[in-house]
SEFIDO-95087 format. One record per residue (C-alpha): residue number from 1; x, y, z. Coordinates in pm, whole numbers, plus 32768, in hexadecimal, padded with zeros to 4 digits. Example, Ala and Ser with C-alpha at 12.3 -4.5 7.8 and 13.67 -1.06 7.14 Angstrom:
2
+-----+------+------+------+
:  nr :   px :   py :   pz :
+-----+------+------+------+
:   1 : 84CE : 7E3E : 830C :
:   2 : 8557 : 7F96 : 82CA :
+-----+------+------+------+
END
This chain:
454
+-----+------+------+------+
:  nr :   px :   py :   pz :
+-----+------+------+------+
:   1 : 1CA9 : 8D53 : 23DA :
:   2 : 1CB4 : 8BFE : 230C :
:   3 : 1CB2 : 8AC9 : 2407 :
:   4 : 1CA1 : 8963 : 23BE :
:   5 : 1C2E : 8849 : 247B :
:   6 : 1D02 : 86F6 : 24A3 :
:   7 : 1C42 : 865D : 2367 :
:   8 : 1CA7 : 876E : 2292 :
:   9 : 1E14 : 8773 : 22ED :
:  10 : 1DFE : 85D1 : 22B8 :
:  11 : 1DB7 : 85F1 : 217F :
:  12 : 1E9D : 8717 : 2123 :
:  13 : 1FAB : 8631 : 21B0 :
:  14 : 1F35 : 852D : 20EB :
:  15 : 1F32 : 85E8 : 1F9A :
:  16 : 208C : 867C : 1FEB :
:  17 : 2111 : 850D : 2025 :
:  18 : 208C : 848A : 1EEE :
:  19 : 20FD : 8592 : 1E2B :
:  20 : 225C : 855E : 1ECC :
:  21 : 2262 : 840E : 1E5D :
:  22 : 21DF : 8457 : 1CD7 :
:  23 : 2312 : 8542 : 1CBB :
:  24 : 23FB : 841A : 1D43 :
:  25 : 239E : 830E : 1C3F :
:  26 : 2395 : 8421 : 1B54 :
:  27 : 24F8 : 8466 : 1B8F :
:  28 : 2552 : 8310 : 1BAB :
:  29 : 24BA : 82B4 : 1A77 :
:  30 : 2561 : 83CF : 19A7 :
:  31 : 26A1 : 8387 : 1A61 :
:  32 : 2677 : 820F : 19E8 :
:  33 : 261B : 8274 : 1868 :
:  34 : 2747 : 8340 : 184D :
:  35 : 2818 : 823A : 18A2 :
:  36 : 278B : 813B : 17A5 :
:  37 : 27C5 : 8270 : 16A0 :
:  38 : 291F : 8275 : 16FF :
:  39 : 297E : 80F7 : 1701 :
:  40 : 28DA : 80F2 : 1594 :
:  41 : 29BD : 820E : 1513 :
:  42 : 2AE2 : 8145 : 1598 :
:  43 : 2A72 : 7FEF : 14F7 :
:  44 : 2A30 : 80CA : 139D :
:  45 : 2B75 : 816F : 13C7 :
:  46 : 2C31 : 803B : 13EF :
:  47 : 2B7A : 7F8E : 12FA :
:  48 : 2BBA : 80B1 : 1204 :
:  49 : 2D47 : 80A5 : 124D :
:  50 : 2D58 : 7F2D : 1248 :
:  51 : 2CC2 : 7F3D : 10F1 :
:  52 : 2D9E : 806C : 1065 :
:  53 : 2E89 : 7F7E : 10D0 :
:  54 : 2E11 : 7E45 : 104D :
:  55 : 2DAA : 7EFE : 0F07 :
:  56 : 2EE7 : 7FD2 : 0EAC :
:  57 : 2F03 : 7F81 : 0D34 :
:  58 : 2DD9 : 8035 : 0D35 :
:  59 : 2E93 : 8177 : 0D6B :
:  60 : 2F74 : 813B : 0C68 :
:  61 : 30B8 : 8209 : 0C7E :
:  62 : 301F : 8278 : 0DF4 :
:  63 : 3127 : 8231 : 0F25 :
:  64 : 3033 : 81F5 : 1055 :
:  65 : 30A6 : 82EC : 1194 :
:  66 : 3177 : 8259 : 125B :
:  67 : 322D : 8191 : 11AF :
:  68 : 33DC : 814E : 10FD :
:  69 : 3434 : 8132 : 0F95 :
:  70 : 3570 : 8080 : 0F75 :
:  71 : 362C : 8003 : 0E5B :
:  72 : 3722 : 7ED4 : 0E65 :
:  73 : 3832 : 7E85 : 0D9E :
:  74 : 3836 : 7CCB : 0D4A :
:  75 : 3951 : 7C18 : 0CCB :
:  76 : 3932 : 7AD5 : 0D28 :
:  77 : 37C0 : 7A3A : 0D17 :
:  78 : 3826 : 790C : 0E17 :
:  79 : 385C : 7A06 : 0F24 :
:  80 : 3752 : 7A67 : 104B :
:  81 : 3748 : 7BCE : 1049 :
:  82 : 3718 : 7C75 : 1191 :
:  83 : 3640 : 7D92 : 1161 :
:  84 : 361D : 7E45 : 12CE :
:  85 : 365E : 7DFB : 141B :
:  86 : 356F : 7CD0 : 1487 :
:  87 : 3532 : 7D84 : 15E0 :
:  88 : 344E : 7E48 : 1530 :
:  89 : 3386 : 7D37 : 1459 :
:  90 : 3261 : 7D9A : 156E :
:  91 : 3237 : 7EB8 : 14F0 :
:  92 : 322C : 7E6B : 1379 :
:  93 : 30CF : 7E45 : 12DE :
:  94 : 311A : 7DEC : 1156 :
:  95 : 3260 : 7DD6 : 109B :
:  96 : 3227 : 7DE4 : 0F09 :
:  97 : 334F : 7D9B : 0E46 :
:  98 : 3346 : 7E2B : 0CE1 :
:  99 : 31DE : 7E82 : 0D15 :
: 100 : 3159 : 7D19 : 0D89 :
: 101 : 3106 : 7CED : 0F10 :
: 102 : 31C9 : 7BB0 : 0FA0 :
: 103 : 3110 : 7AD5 : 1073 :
: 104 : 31C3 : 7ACF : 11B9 :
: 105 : 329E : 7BF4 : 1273 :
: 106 : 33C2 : 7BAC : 129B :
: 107 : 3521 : 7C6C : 128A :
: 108 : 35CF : 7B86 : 11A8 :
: 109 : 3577 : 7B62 : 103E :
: 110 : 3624 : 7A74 : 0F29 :
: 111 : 35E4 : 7B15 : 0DB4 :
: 112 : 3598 : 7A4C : 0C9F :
: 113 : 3659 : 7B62 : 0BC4 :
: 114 : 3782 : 7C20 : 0B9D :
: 115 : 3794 : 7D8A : 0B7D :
: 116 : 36FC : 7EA9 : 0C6F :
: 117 : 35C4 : 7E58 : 0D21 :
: 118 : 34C1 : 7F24 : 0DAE :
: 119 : 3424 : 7EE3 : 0EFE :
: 120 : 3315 : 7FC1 : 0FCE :
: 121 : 32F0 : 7F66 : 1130 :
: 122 : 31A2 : 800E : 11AD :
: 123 : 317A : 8027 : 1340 :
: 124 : 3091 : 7FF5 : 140E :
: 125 : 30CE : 80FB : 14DE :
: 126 : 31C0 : 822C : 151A :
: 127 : 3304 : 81F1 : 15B0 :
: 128 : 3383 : 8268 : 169C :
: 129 : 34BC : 81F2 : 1680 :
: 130 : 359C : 818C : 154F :
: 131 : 36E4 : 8140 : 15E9 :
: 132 : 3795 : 8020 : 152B :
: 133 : 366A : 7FFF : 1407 :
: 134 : 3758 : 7F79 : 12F1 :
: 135 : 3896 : 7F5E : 13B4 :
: 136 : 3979 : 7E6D : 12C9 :
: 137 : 3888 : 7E53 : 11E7 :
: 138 : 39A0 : 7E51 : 10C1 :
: 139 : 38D9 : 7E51 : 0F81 :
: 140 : 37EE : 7F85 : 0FC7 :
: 141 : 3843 : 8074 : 0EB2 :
: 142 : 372E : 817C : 0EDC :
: 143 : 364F : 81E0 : 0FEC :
: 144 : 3532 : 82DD : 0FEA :
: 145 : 34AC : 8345 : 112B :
: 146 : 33B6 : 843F : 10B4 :
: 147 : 3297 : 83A0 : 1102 :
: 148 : 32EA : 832D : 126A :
: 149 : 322A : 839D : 138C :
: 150 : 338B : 844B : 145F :
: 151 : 32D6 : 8554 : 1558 :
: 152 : 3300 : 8452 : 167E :
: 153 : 3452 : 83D6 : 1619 :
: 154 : 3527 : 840D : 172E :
: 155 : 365A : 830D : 16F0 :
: 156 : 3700 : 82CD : 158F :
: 157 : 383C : 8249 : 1627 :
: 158 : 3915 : 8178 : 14FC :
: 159 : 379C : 815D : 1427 :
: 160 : 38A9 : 810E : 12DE :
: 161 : 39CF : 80C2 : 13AC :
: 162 : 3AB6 : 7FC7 : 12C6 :
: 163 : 39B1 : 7FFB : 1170 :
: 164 : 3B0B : 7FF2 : 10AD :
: 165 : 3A4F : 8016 : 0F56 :
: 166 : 3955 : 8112 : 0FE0 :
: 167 : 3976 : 8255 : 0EC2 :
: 168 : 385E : 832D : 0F18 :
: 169 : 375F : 8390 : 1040 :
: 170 : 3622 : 8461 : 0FF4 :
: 171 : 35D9 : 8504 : 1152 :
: 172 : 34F8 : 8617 : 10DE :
: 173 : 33DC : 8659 : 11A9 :
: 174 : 348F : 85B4 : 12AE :
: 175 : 3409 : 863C : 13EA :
: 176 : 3503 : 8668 : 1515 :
: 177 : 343D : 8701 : 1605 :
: 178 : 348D : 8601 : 1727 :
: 179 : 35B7 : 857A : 16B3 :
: 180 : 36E7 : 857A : 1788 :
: 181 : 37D9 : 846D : 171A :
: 182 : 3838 : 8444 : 15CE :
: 183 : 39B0 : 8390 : 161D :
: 184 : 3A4C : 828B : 152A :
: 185 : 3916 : 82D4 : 1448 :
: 186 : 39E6 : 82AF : 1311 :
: 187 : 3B07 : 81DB : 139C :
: 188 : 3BE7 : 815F : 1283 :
: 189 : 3AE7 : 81C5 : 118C :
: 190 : 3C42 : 8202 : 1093 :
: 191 : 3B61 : 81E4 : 0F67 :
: 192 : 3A92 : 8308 : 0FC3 :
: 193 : 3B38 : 843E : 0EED :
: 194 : 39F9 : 853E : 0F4C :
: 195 : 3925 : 857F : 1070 :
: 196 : 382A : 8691 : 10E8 :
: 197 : 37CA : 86A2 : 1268 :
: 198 : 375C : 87FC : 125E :
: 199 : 35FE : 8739 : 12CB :
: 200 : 36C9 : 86F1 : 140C :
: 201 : 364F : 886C : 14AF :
: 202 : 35A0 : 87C9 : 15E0 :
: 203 : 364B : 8875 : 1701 :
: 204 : 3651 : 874A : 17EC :
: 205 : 378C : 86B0 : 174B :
: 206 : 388A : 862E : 185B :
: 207 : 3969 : 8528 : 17A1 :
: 208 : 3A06 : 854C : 1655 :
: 209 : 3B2B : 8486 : 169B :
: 210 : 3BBE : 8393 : 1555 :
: 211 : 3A93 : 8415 : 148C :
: 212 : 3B63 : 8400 : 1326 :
: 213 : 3C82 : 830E : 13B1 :
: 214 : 3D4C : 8283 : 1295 :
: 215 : 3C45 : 8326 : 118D :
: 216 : 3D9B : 8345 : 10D9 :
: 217 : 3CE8 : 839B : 0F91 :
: 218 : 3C35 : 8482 : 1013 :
: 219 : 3C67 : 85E3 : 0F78 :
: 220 : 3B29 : 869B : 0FB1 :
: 221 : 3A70 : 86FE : 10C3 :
: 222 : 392C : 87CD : 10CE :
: 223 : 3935 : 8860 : 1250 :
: 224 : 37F5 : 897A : 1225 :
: 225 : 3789 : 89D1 : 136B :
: 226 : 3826 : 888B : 1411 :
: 227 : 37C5 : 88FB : 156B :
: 228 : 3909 : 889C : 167E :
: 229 : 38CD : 8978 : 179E :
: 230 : 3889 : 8855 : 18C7 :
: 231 : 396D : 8747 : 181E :
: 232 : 3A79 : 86A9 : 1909 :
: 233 : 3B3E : 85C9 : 182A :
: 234 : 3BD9 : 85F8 : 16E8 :
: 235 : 3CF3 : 8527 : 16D7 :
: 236 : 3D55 : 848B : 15DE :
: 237 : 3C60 : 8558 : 150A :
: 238 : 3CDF : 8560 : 1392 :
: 239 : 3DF2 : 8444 : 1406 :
: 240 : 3ED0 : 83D8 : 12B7 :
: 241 : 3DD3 : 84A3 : 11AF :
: 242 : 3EF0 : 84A5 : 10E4 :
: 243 : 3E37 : 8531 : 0FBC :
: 244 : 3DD7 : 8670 : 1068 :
: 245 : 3E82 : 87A2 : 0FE4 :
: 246 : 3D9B : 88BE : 109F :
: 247 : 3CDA : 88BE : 11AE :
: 248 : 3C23 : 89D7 : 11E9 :
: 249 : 3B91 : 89A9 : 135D :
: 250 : 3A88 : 8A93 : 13D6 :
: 251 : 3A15 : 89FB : 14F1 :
: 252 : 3AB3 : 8A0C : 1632 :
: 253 : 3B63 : 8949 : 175B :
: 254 : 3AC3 : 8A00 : 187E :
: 255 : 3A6B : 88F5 : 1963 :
: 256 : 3B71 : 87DC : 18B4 :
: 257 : 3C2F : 8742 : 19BD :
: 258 : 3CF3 : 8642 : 18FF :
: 259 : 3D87 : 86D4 : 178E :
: 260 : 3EAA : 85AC : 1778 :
: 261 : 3ED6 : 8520 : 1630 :
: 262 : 3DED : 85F9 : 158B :
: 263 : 3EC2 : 8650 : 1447 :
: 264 : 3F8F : 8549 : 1471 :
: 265 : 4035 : 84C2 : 1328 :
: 266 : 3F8C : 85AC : 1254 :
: 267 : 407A : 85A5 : 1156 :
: 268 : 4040 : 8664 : 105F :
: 269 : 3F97 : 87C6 : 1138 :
: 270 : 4034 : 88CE : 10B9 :
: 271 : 3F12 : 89C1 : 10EC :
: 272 : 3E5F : 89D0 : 1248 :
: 273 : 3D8E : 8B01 : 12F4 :
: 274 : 3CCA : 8AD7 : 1440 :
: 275 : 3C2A : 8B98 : 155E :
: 276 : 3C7E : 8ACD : 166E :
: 277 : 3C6B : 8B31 : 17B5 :
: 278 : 3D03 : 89FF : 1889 :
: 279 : 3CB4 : 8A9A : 19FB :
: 280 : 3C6A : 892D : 1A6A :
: 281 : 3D76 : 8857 : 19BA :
: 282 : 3E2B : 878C : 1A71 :
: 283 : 3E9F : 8677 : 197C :
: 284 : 3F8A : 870E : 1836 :
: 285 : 4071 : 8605 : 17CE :
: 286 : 40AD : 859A : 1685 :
: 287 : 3FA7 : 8698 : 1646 :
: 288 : 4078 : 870D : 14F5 :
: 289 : 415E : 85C6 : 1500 :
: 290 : 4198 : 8565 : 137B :
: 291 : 4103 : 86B7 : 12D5 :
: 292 : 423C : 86C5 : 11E1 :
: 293 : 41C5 : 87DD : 10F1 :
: 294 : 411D : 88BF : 11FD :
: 295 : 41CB : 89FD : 11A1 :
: 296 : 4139 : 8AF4 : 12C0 :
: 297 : 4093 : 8AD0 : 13D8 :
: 298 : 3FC9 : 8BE0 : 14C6 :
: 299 : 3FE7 : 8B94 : 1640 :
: 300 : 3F56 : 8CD9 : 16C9 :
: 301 : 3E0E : 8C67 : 174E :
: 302 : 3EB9 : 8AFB : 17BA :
: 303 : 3E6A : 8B1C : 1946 :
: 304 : 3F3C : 8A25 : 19E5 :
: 305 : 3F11 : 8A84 : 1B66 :
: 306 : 3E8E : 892E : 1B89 :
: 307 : 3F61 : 885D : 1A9D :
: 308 : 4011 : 8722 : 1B4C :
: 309 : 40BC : 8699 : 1A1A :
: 310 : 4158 : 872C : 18B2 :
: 311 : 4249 : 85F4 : 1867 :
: 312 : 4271 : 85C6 : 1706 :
: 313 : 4177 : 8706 : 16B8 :
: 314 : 423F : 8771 : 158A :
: 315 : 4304 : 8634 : 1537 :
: 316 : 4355 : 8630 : 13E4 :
: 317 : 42BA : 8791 : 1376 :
: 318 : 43DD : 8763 : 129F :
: 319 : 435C : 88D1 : 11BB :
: 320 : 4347 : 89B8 : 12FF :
: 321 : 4401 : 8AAD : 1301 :
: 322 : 43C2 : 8B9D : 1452 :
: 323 : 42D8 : 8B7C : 156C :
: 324 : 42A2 : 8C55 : 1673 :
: 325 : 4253 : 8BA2 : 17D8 :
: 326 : 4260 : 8D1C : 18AE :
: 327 : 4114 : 8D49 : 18F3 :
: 328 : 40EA : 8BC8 : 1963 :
: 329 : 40D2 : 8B63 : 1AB9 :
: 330 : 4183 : 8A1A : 1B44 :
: 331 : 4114 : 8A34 : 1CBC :
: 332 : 40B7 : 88E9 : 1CAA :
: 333 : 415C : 883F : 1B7B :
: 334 : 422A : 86D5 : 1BEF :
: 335 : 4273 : 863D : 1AA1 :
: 336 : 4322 : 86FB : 1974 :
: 337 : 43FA : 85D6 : 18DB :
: 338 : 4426 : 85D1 : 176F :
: 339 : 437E : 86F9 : 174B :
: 340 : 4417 : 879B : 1634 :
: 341 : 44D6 : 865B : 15B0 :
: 342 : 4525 : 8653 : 144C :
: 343 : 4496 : 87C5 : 143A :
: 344 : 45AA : 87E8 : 131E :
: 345 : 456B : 893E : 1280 :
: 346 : 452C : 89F5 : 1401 :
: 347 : 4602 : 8B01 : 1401 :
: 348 : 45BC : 8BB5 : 155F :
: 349 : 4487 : 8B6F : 166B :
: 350 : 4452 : 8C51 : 174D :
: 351 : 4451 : 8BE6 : 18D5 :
: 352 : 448D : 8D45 : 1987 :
: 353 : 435E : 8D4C : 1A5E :
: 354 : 4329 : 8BB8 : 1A85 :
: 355 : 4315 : 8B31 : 1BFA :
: 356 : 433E : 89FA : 1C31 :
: 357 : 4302 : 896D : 1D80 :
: 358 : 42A6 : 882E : 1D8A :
: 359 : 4349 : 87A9 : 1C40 :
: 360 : 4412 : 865A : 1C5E :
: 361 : 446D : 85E7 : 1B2F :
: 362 : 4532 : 8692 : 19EC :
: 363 : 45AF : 8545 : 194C :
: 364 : 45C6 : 8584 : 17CE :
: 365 : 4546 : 86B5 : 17FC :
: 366 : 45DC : 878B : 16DC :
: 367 : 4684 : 862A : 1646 :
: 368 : 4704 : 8674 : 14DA :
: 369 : 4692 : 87E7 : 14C2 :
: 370 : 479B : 8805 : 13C1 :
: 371 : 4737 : 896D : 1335 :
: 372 : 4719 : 8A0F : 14B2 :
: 373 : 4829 : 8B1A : 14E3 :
: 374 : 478D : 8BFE : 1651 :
: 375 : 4706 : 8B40 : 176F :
: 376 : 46BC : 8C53 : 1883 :
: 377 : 4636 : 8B8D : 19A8 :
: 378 : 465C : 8C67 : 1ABB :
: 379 : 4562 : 8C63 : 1BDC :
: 380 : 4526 : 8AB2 : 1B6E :
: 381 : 44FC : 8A3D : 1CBC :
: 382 : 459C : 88C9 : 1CDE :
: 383 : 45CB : 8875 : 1E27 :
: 384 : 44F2 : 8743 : 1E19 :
: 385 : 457C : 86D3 : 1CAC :
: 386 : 45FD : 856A : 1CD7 :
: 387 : 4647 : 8500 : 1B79 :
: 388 : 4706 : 8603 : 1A71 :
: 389 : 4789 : 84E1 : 1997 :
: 390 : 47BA : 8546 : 182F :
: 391 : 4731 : 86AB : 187E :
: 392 : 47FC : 874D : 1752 :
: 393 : 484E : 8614 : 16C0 :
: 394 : 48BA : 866D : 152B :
: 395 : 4876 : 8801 : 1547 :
: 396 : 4973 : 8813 : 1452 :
: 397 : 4939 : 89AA : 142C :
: 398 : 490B : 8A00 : 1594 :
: 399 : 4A0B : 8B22 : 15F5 :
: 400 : 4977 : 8BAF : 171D :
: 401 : 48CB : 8B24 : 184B :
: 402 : 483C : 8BD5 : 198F :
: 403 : 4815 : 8AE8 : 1A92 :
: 404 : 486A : 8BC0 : 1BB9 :
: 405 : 4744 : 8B6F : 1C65 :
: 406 : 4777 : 89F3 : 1C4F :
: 407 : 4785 : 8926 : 1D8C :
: 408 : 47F3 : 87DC : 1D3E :
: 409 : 47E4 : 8762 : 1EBF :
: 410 : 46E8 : 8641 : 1E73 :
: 411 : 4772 : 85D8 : 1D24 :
: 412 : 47B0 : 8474 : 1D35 :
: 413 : 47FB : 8446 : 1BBD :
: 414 : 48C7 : 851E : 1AA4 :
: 415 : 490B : 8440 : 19A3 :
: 416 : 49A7 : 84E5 : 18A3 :
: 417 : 48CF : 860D : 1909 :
: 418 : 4A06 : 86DD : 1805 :
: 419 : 4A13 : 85EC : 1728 :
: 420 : 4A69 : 8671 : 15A9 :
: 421 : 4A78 : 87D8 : 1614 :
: 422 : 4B69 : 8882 : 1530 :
: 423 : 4CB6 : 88D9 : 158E :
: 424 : 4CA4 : 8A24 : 15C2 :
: 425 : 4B81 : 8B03 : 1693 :
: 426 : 4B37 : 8BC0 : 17C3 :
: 427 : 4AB5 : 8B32 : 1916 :
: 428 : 4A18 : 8BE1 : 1A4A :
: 429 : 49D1 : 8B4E : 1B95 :
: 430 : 49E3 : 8B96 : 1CD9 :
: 431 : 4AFE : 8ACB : 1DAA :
: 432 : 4A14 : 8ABE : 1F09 :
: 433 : 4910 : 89D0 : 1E64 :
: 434 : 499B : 8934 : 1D22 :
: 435 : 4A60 : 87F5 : 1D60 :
: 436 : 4BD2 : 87FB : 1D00 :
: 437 : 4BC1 : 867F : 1C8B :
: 438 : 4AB1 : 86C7 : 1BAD :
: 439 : 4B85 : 881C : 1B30 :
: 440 : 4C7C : 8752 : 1AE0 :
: 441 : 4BC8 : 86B7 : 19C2 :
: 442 : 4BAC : 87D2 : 18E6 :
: 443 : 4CBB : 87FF : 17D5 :
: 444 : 4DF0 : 8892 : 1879 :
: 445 : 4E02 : 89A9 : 1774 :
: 446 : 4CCB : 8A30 : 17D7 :
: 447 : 4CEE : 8BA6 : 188C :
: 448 : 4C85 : 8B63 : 19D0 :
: 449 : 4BA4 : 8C72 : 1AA1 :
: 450 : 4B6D : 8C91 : 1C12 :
: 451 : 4A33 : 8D4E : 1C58 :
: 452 : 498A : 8D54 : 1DBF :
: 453 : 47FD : 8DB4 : 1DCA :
: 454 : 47D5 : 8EBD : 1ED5 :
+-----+------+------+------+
END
């Protein structure tokens, strides 16, 4: 058996130790060349991109990544263009108008020339944000956004809000992945005539709201796989696109919460297909208000368990003929004034199945339905209804009417709630509930019908 004595083991201990140590100062010495490799790569990379970017005309006809081509339209040489938003002058590194870099960033410009001018803004970074970029910047013409660094874009709120003379938007290559608002993007953009957002597929998309407000020139729109599951808001959506004539919509409203003013004063719609499923909406007014040509119109995958207010929904669908409300629930609707005002070709609507709880307010509601002949609104709940001024106000055709299940108990004003009825039709109500005063109103030629809900 192998023994050693206390000088062996010394020395054993002593090579182990020293051999210990070697390793550590190897280590530490690799550890500390490594580091020096790595902070020379960074000083050679930077160097490299500050001379790409000092040394563009090099690459002639080359857009650096990461940067905007935009085009502006000059009338008047005296005047300081404003080019961007100065908030994000930080994180400009060049500007080159018509090819020649300009000494000093800054977001407003003064042109020595007439005519359109081209100017490329190269970053310094990505953004991560572009909300308000050119907001009122009034003489950008063309943008192309091609070569912009998007994938950690997560706000584009009103980026070309108020670019009145703003005519066309390259987003291809446009990646959405994190973006989730994308509200008053092209707000009162009404020179814009064309857009494609099919680049807008990023599922994380929450806000739409006022996206093509007042783009009243505005007559096509490339959806593609515009993703919509998760958004919350689209009100307002295609507000006064007057220049649409079919929309085509694809996408859906699963999660949308508010849906107000989403057609609204879409003129000239006279074609319109969707697939929305509304099991969240609460918010529905002027939703159609103003869509004068709209011919048809599908509501049998409109969920409405939810829906708080339909004032003014169809206002002025002045082309509609029939719509059928009897698979809609109104549980929880309050607000349904002016609904179908000025609805002038609706001939019968459908309310057989329609509960309606909590509603308070009919003012207006079918004001000036002129071609409406059938109004069946037995089982309308109306026991909370305060205001039923002008309710058939100028239903010139109107010749039957079911209200036997109207309680007008809380009614506090009828205003003319017959007014321009014609002289001669047939009325059911039910004498327990439906006050005489109010009765009294309706042309006295009118066959009167008592009918008591068991």
């Amino acid at each position: 058996m192998n023994t050693f004595n206390n000088n062996e083991k010394n020395e054993l201990l002593k090579d182990y130790y020293v051999d210990k140590k070697t390793f550590l100062i190897q280590i530490i010495i690799s550890a500390i060349i490594i580091l020096l490799v790595a902070v020379l790569i960074i000083i050679l990379l930077t160097t490299t991109t500050n001379h790409l970017y000092e040394n563009e005309e090099i690459l002639t006809g080359y857009i650096p990544i990461n940067s905007i081509l935009a085009t502006y339209q000059i009338d008047d040489i005296n005047t300081p263009i404003l080019l961007y938003n100065d908030k994000y002058s930080y994180y400009i590194h060049t500007i080159r108008v018509d090819g020649e870099k300009i000494d000093e960033v800054k977001n407003v410009y003064t042109f020595s020339t007439t005519g359109e001018h081209q100017v490329k803004l190269s970053l310094k970074k990505p953004l991560k944000t572009t909300e308000e970029f050119f907001i009122n910047c009034e003489n950008l013409k063309e943008v192309n956004l091609a070569n912009l660094t998007t994938v950690d874009i997560q706000n584009a709120t009103s980026m070309f809000s108020n670019c009145t003379n703003l005519e066309s938007v390259d987003l291809s290559n446009f990646d959405a992945l994190n973006l989730k608002n994308i509200s008053k993007m092209f707000y009162n953009c009404n020179s814009l005539t064309s857009i494609d957002i099919s680049y807008f597929s990023g599922d994380k998309l929450l806000d739409v709201s006022c996206l093509f407000y007042n783009c009243y020139n505005l007559s096509s729109i490339e959806f593609g796989w515009f993703y919509t599951r998760h958004v919350t808001n689209m009100s307002h959506l295609f507000y006064n696109c007057k220049s649409l004539d079919e929309l085509q919509l694809k996408f859906g409203a699963y999660s949308a919460v508010d849906m107000s003013h989403m057609f609204h004063g879409c003129s000239n719609l006279t074609n319109f297909s969707h697939y929305f499923y509304t099991n969240n909406a609460v918010y529905m007014n002027n939703m159609f208000d103003g869509c004068e040509k709209l011919l048809n119109l599908s509501l049998d995958t409109f969920v409405t368990d939810n829906v708080l207010n339909m004032s003014y929904m169809f206002n002025d669908c002045k082309k509609l003929e029939n719509l059928n409300f009897s698979e809609f629930s109104a549980e929880n609707i309050e607000d349904m004034s002016y609904m179908f005002a000025n609805c002038e070709s609706i001939q019968d609507i459908d309310f057989f199945n329609l509960s309606t709880h909590n509603l308070t307010n009919m003012t207006h509601m079918f004001d000036n339905c002129q071609s409406l002949q059938n109004l069946n609104m037995t089982n309308f709940i109306t026991n909370n209804v305060k205001d039923m001024s002008y309710l058939l106000n100028q239903c010139r055709n109107l010749k039957f009417i079911d209200f036997s299940s109207f309680n007008t108990s809380s009614v506090k004003n009828y205003e003319n709630i017959f007014s321009g009825l014609p002289d001669k039709g047939s009325f059911i109500y039910n004498d327990a509930i439906f006050n005489k005063t109010i009765l009294n109103t309706l042309p006295s030629s009118w066959k009167k019908t008592i009918k008591r809900n068991r």
